[in-house]
C-alpha positions in Angstrom: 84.5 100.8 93.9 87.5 99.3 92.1 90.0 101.4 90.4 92.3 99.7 87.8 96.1 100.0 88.9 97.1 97.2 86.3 95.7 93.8 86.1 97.3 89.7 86.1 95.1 87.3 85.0 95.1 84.1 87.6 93.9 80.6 86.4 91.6 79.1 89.1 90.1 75.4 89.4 86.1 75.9 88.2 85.0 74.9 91.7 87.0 78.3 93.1 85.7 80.6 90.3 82.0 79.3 91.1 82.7 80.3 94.4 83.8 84.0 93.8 81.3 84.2 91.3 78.7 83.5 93.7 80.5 86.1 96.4 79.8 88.7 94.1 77.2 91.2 94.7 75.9 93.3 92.2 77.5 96.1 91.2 81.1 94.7 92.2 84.3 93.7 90.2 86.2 90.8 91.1 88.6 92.4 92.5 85.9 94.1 94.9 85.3 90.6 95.8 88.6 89.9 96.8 89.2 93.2 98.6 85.9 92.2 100.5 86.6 88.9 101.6 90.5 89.2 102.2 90.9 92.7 103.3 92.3 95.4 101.5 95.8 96.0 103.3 97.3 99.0 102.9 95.2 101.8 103.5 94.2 104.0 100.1 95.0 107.5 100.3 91.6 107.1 98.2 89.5 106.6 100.9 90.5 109.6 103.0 87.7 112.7 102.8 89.0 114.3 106.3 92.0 115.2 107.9 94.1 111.9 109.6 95.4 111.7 112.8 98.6 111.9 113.4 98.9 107.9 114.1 96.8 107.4 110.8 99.6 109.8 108.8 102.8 107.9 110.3 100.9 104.6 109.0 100.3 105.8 105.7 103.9 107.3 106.0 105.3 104.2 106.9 103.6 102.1 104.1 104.6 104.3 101.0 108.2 104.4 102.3 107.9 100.5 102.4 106.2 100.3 99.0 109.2 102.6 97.3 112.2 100.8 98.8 110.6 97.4 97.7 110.2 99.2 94.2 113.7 100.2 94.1 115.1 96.7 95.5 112.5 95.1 91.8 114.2 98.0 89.6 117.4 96.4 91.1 116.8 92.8 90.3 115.7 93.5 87.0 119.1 95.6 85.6 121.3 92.6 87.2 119.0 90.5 85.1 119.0 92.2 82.6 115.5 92.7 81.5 115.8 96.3 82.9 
């Protein structure tokens, strides 16, 4: 099941949007697709229904402290841009 965290619209040759298209089972979003095929990467705290092991918890630990610090480093960018 997809759940919409913001979208970008992509341009893709015919021939590459045929192909997705046809990927597609019923039932999933493009973006389910995608997720399919390429992996989803970081885990979803989403897709936890049980308790996580302690090696599970330092992962998911790991990745939101990643995900903030490259947040902070785009806020960054964007005030010496200016478009902040």
């Amino acid at each position: 099941m997809h759940i919409c965290m913001g979208s970008k619209t992509i341009s893709l040759e015919d021939s590459a949007y045929t192909r997705l298209r046809a990927a597609k089972r019923s039932g999933e979003s493009f973006s389910d697709v995608i997720h399919r095929l390429l992996g989803k990467g970081e885990p979803s705290l989403l897709e936890f229904t049980r308790p996580v092991d302690r090696q599970a918890a330092d992962k998911i630990a790991e990745a939101v402290a990643r995900i903030k610090q490259e947040d902070i480093e785009l806020q960054k960018r964007k005030i010496m841009e200016g478009g902040g």
